[in-house]
N, C-alpha and C positions, 0 to 999 in steps of 0.2 A: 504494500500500500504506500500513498503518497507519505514521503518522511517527515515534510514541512508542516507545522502549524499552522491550522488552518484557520484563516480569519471569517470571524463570525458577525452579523449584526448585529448584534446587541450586548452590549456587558449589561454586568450582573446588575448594580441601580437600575438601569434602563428597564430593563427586562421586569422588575421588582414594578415598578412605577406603572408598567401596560397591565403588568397582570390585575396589578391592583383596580385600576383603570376600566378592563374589561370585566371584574368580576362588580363592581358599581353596576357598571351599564345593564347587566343582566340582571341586578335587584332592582334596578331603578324603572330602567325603560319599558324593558323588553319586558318584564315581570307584569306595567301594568299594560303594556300593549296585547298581548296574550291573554290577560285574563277576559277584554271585552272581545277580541277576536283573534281565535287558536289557530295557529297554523294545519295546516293542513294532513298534515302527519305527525306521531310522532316518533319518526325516523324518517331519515333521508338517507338515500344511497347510490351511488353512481350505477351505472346500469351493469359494471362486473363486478359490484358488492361492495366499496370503498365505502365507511359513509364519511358523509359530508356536516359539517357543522354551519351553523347558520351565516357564520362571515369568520371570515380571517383577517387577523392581524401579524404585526411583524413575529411575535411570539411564536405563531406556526414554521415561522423556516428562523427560528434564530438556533435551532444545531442542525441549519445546513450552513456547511462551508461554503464561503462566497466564491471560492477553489473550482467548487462543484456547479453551479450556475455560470460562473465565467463569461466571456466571451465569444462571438459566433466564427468558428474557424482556427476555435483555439482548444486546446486539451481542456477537458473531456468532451468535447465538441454539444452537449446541451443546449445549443443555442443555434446550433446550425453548423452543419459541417465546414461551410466557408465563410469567409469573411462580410462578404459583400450581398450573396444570394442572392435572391430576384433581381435586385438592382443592377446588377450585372446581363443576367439574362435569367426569365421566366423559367419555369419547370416546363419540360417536355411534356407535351398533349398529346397523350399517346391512347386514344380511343382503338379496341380491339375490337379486330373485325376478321371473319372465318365463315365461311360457309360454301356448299357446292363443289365444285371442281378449281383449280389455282385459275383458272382466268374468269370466272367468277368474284372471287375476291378480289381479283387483282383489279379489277374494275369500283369493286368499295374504297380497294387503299388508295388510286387515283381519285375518287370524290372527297373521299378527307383529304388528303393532301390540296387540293383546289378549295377546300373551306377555311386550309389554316394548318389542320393537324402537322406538327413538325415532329413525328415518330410514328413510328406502325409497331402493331402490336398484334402479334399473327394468332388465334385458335384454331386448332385442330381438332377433325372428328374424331369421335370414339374411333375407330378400324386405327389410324394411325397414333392415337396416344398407347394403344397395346398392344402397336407391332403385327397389326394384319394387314395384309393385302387387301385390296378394297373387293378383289372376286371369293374372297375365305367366307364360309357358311358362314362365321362370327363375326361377319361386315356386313350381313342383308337386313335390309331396312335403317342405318345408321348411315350408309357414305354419303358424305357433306353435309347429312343431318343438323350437327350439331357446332361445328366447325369447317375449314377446308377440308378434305382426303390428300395427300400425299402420299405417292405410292413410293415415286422413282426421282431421281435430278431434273428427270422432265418436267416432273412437276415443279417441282420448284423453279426450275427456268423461263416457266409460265409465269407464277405467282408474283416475280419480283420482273416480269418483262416493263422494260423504258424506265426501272427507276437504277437511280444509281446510288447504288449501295456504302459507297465513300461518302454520300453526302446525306443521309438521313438512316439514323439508328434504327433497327430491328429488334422488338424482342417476340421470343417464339415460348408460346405458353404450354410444354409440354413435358412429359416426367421420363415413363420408365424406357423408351424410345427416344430420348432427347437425343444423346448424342448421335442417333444416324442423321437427326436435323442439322446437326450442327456438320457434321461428317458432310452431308449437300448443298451445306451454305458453303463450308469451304471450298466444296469444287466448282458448286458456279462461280464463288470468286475468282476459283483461278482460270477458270474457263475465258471468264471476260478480263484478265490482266492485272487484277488486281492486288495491290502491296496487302496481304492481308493482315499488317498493323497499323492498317487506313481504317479499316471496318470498328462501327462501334454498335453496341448491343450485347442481347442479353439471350441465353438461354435457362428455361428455369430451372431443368434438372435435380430439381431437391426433392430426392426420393424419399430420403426417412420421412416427411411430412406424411408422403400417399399411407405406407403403412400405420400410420400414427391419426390421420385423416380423412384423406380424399378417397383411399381402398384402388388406386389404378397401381398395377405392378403389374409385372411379369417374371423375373429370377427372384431365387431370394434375395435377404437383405446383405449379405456379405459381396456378393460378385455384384448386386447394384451400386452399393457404396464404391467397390475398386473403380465402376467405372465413371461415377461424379470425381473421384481424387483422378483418375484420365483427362477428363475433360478441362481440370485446373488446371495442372499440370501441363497437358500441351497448349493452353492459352495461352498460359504464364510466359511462356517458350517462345509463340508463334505470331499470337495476337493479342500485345502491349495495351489496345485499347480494349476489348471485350472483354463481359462480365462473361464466366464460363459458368454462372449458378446466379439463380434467381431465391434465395434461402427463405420459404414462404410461409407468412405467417397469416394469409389470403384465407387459404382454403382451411388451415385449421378455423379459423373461427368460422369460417359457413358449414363448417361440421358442428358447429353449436357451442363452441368453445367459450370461456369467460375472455377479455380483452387482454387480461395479466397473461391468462396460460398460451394467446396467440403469441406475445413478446417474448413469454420464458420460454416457448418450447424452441421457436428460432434460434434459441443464445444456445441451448441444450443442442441442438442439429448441428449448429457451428461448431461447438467445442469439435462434434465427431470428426466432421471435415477437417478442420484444420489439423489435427492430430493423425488422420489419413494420409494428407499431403503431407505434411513432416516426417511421416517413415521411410518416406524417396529420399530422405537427403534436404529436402527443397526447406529451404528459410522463409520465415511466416512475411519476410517483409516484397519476397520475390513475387508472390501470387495474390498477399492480401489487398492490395490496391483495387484489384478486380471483383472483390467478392461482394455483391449486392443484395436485397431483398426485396421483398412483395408485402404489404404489410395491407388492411382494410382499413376504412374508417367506417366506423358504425356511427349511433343515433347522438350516442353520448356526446355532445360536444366540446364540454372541457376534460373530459376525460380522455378524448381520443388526442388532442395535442397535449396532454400530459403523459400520456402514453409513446409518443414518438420520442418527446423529450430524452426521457427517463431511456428507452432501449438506446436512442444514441450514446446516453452517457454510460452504460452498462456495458457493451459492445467496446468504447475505447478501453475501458479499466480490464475489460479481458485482454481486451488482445498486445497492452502494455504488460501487464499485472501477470497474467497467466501464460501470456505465450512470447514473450520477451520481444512484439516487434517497438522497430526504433522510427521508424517511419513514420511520421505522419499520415499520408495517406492508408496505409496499413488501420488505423485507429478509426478512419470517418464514416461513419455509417451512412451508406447512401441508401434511399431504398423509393421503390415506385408502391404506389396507392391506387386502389381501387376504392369506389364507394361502393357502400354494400348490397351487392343482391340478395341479401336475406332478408333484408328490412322493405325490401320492393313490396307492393300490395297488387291484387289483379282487383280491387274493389276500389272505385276512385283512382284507377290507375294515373291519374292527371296530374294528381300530387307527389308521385313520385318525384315530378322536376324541383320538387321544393326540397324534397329528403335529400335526395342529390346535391342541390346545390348549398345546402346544410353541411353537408360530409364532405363537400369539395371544399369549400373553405375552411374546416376545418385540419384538413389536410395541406393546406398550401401554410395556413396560420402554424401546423406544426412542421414544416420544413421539406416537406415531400419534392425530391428531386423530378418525378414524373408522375404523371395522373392520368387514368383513365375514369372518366363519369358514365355512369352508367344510364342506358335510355329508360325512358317513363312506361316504354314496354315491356320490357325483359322477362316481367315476371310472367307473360305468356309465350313468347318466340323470340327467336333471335330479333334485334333491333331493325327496325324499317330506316331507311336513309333516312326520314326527317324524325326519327325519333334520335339516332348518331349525329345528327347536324345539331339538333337544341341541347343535348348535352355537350357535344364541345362549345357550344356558343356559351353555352353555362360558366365554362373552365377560362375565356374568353371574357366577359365581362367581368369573371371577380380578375383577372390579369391587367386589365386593360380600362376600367371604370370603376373601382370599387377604389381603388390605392392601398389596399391593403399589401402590397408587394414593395409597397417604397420603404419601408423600415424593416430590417433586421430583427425578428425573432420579438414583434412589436406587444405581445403579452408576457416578455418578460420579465422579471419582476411583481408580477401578482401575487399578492400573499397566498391565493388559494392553489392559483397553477403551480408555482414554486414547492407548495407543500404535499402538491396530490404526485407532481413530479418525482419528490425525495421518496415517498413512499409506495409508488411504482418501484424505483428501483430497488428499492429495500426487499419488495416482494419479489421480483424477478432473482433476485440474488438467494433466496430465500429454497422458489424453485431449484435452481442448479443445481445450490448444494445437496439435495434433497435426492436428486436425479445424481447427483457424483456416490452422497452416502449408500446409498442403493444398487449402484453396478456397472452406473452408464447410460446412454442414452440407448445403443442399441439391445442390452439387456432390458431394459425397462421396456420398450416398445416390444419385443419378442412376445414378452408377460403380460402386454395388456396396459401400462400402468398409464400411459397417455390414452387409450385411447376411453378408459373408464372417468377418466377426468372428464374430457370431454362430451364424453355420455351423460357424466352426472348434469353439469352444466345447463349442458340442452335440453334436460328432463326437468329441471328446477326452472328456465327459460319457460318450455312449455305450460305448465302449470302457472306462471305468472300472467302468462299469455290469458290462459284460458279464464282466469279468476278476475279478472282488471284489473289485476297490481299493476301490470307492466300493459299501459295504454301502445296500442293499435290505430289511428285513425284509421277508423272504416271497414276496419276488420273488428275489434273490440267497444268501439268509441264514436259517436257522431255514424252512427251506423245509417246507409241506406238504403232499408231491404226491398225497393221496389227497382233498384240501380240495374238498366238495361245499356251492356255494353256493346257501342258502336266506335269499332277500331280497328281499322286495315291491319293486320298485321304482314310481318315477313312470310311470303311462302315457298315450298319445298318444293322445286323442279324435279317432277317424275323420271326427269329423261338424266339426272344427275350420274347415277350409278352406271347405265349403261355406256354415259360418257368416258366415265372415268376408268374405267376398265377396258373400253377400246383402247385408251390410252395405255395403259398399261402392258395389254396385249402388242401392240405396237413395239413396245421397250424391247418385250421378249422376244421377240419374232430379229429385231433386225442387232441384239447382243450377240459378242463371243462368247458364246454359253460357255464351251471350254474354259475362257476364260476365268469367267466366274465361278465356275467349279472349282479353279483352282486357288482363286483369293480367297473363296468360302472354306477350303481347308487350312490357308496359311489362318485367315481368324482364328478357326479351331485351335489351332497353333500358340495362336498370342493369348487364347483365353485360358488354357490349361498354365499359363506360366503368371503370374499373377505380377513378378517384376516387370513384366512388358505393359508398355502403353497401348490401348484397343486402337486410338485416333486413326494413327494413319492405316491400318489395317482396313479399316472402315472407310476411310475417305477413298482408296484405291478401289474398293468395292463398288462407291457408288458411281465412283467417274466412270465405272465398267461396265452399267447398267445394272447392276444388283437393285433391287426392292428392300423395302422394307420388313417385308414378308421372309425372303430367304435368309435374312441377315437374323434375325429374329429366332426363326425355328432352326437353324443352324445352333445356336446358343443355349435354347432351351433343351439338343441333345449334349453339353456342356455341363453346366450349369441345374438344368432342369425348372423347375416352376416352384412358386410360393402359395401356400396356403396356410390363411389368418389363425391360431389359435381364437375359437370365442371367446367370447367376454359377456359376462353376465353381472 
């Protein structure tokens, strides 16, 4: 821990004088204000179970170190990873968009782009987040469904056709198949000429979450993990500017998780990671610059930028404190924000744009280097273009008309954020150790013990839900039971599937099958040796025409498949 004494705000008279001060005010005031009209509870609580007290004064953070709040850009980075922030330049408006065939999409990520959006942010369907081919029996009725389908490099050559990839970031939102994404962004890059430490973006590849969360896998957890430590590794190496891991604390909470256990479990996945990479030899300051996250913002609103706060300043004192980097950028938490699709409603769906743009500001208020808003449809089908158009315009007005981007980390210093801040991280720290005393992160997830957390959570959620503790507009509250919904939504092109697999067929028909037989055994090769890196095995693959599909069941005779221990 830091060695230095730490300066406090208040000495002891001082402190002596508020206390005395505030406990007046509560005999005097408040005492008789409450006897003619009671507040309205008696308890208040943040919506992941904090509670809250009726006002804060400096007594709330006078044992926080002013150390620990700081400066923005400065160890323990609580304020914002850089100096300057918005002021400099906005956060990336990075609206996700996936569906149909890659030249389908690629037609969505040319209409954002022409609206503004400066990032893409790619979804994939079910067949390609699990490693099927789009013609496998466990691809019918899903291809492009839910997402794009990517089969082959072709598609992807479609996907990013006219845009040029040196001049606007990508990130691709997929897990236990990431790296063959990643594996065919690097061969179109180098297809079209490209330095590929020109390219900047993100792949999410943070497996421990799916078993801990989301439930998408394919290998166990041991050979999934070697190949997230592959994919840092050859980044680290290759492409200086790429995040090679999106470390997601997204989907644990739309798995119903409390707000604390979406940050502690992140810090917990990390720890694994970076302890992965360090058994190569690799120094935590070579690859840590690139390592990024995915975080939500829910309804909470000072909770949820006391919550970014608090993991930024968590995140640096690990990776000083616990893994010896020296580095600044190694220390700075960068991370992209979604708003939440769980708090989405399909009753009054119109007021989404308001929850939305509640959770957009509160994510830009806690520092959020990129954002995706999510549209006021979602909670029935993928987004319509004028549903993706008024949520970046959303991200767009608070940028651009609001000013809340002209000041630096402009609620800090609030007695209550400062206070709800120190004690995030207190609990976050609280987790790990918990998760270290215990065996680890992938012991613990084996066992069940995240994923019963977030079971409990969601089940104490629900129950709040359903009683009106925890107000709903529209669903629990202001309800309107004669509400007849008229709404275009997005629809599913019939002709999607058989597109895409002509396409695919295509692939096969004009590859050096030999070829490919032959790379498909060297992989066997690199997977059986666990010092070996998968990347470039993989990328020779797909410049070969290799799918998805072969690369996949290739591995699972390797490796073999994973199945969940229940939890009850």
């Amino acid at each position: 821990m830091n060695d230095r004494v730490p300066h406090r705000l208040l000495d002891e008279a001082a402190r002596d004088a508020l206390t005395e001060q505030v406990a007046a005010w509560e005999r005097g005031e408040v005492a008789r204000f409450t006897a003619k009209a009671p507040e309205r509870a008696a308890e208040f609580r943040t919506l992941g179970g904090f509670p809250v007290k009726r006002t804060y004064t400096a007594l709330d953070v006078a044992d926080t170190p002013l150390e620990d709040i700081g400066l923005p850009g400065q160890y323990p980075y609580t304020r914002g990873p850089y100096p300057t922030m918005y002021r400099g330049r906005t956060w990336t408006m990075r609206q996700i968009a996936g569906f149909g065939t890659a030249e389908d999409t690629n037609g969505r990520f040319k209409y954002l782009i022409a609206n503004g959006q400066t990032g893409l942010s790619t979804d994939f369907d079910m067949p390609t987040l699990m490693g099927y081919d789009s013609d496998h029996p466990m691809s019918e009725g899903e291809v492009g469904r839910e997402g794009v389908a990517i089969d082959t490099l072709a598609d992807m050559e479609r996907l990013f056709d006219g845009i040029d990839l040196t001049k606007i970031s990508v990130s691709m939102t997929i897990n236990p198949s990431a790296w063959i994404l990643l594996a065919m962004y690097v061969a179109l890059a180098q297809r079209r000429g490209y330095d590929l430490n020109a390219l900047s973006g993100t792949i999410q590849a943070d497996i421990l979450k799916e078993y801990q969360a989301q439930k998408e896998w394919i290998f166990p957890i041991a050979p999934s993990v070697r190949i997230v430590r592959d994919c840092i590794t050859y980044c680290a190496t290759h492409m200086k500017r790429y995040n090679p891991i999106n470390i997601s604390g997204y989907h644990v909470s739309e798995a119903g998780s409390s707000p604390l256990d979406e940050v502690a479990f992140t810090m917990c996945n990390l720890i694994t990671y970076v302890e992965e990479v360090q058994k190569t030899g690799m120094h935590v300051d070579q690859f840590a610059p690139r390592l990024a996250f995915f975080y939500v913002c829910q309804a909470d609103f000072f909770e949820e930028i006391a919550k970014f706060r608090a993991v930024r300043r968590v995140y640096a004192k690990i990776m000083k404190e616990r893994f010896g980097a020296q580095n600044p950028e190694s220390m700075r938490l960068r991370f992209h924000c979604q708003t939440a699709a769980a708090s989405l409603t399909k009753p009054q769906y119109e007021i989404n744009i308001v929850r939305t743009g509640l959770q957009a500001l509160a994510a830009v208020l806690g520092g959020a280097q990129s954002l995706h808003t999510n549209g006021k449809d979602e909670a029935f089908a993928i987004p319509t273009e004028e549903a993706m158009r008024i949520a970046l315009r959303t991200q767009q007005i608070i940028a651009d008309e609001s000013n809340v981007a002209n000041v630096v980390d402009p609620l800090g210093g609030s007695y209550f954020l400062e206070a709800l801040t120190t004690q995030y991280e207190k609990a976050i720290f609280e987790v790990i150790d918990e998760v270290d005393r215990r065996g680890g992160t992938i012991k613990l997830t084996e066992e069940g013990w995240f994923q019963r957390r977030i079971a409990d959570f969601a089940y104490e959620t629900a129950l709040r839900k359903a009683n009106g503790e925890k107000p709903v507009i529209g669903v629990n509250k202001y309800v309107m039971p004669d509400e007849k919904f008229d709404i275009e939504l997005h629809p599913y092109d019939t002709s999607t599937a058989d597109r895409q697999v002509a396409g695919l067929n295509k692939v096969r028909r004009e590859r050096d099958n030999a070829k490919v037989d032959a790379l498909l055994d060297k992989l066997v090769a690199v997977a059986n040796d666990p010092a070996q890196n998968i990347m470039p095995a993989t990328i020779e693959l797909v410049a070969a025409g290799a799918s998805m599909g072969d690369i996949v069941e290739k591995l699972k005779g390797v490796w073999g498949t994973y199945r969940e221990r229940p939890i009850f």
